[in-house]
C-alpha positions in Angstrom: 123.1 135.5 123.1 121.0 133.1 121.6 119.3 134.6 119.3 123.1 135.7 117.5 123.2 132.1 116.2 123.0 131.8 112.3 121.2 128.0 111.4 120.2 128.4 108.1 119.2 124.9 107.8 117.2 124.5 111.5 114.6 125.0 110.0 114.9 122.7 107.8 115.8 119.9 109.9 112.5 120.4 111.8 110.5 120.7 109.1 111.6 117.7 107.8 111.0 116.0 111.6 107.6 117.1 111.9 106.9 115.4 108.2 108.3 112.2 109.3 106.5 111.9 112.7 103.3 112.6 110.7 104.3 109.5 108.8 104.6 107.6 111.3 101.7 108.7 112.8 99.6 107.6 109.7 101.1 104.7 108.9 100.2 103.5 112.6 96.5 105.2 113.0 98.0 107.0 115.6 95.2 109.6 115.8 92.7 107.5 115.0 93.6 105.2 118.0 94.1 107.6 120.4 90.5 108.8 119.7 88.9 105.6 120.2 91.0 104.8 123.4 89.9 108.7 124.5 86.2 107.6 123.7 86.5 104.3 126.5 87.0 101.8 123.2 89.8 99.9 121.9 89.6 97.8 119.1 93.5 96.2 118.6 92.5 94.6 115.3 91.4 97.8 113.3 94.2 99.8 115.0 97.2 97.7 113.7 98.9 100.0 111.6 101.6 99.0 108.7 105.0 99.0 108.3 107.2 101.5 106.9 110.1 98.9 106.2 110.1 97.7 102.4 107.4 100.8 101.3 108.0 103.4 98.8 107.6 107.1 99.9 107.0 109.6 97.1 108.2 113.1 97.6 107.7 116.3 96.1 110.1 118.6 96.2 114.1 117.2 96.8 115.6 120.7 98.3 116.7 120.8 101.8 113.6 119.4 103.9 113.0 116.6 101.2 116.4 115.7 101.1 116.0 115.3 104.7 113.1 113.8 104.9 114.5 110.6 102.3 117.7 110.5 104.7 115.6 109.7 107.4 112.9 107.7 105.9 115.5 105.4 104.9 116.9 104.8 108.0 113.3 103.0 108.0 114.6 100.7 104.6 112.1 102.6 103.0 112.4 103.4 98.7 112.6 106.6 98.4 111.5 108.3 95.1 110.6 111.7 93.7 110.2 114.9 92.0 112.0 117.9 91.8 111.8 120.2 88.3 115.4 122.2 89.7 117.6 119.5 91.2 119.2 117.1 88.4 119.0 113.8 89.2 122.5 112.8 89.8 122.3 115.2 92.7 119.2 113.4 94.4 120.7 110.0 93.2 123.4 110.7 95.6 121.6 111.2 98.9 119.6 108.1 97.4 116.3 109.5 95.7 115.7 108.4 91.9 113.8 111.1 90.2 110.6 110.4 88.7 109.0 112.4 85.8 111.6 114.0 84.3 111.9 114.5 80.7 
């Protein structure tokens, strides 16, 4: 059966999806776009949208999903930085997150 399956972390993992396809989605005025085009308009030039590649993403919180979420915002050459008052930094520095904040 199915639902005898222990994933701990599955959770996690789609958490952490969801957060990155929201990302995308701003970064490219998905919404936005889709609304105009929905509304018989499309205007290319205010729908461009930005890169990901070279940005910094700031994240708060570096437990499971945020660790996930800077592993896979990387893959987009994004800097990843953040916060996390738990996790010591040589822990997040090795998944690639520098710590921000910290006294």
């Amino acid at each position: 059966r199915s639902s005898d399956l222990n994933t701990p972390s599955g959770n996690s993992i789609s958490a952490a999806e969801l957060t990155c396809g929201m990302i995308l989605c701003l970064s490219r005025q998905i919404p936005q776009s889709a609304a105009s085009m929905k509304a018989g308009k499309w205007d290319r030039k205010k729908f461009m949208g930005a890169e990901l590649y070279g940005k910094t993403l700031g994240i708060l919180g570096l437990g499971r999903i945020g660790k996930e979420v800077a592993l896979r915002m990387q893959s987009f050459n994004m800097k990843t930085i953040g916060y996390d008052p738990i996790i010591p930094p040589e822990v997040t520095a090795a998944f690639g997150v520098q710590q921000i904040g910290r006294a």
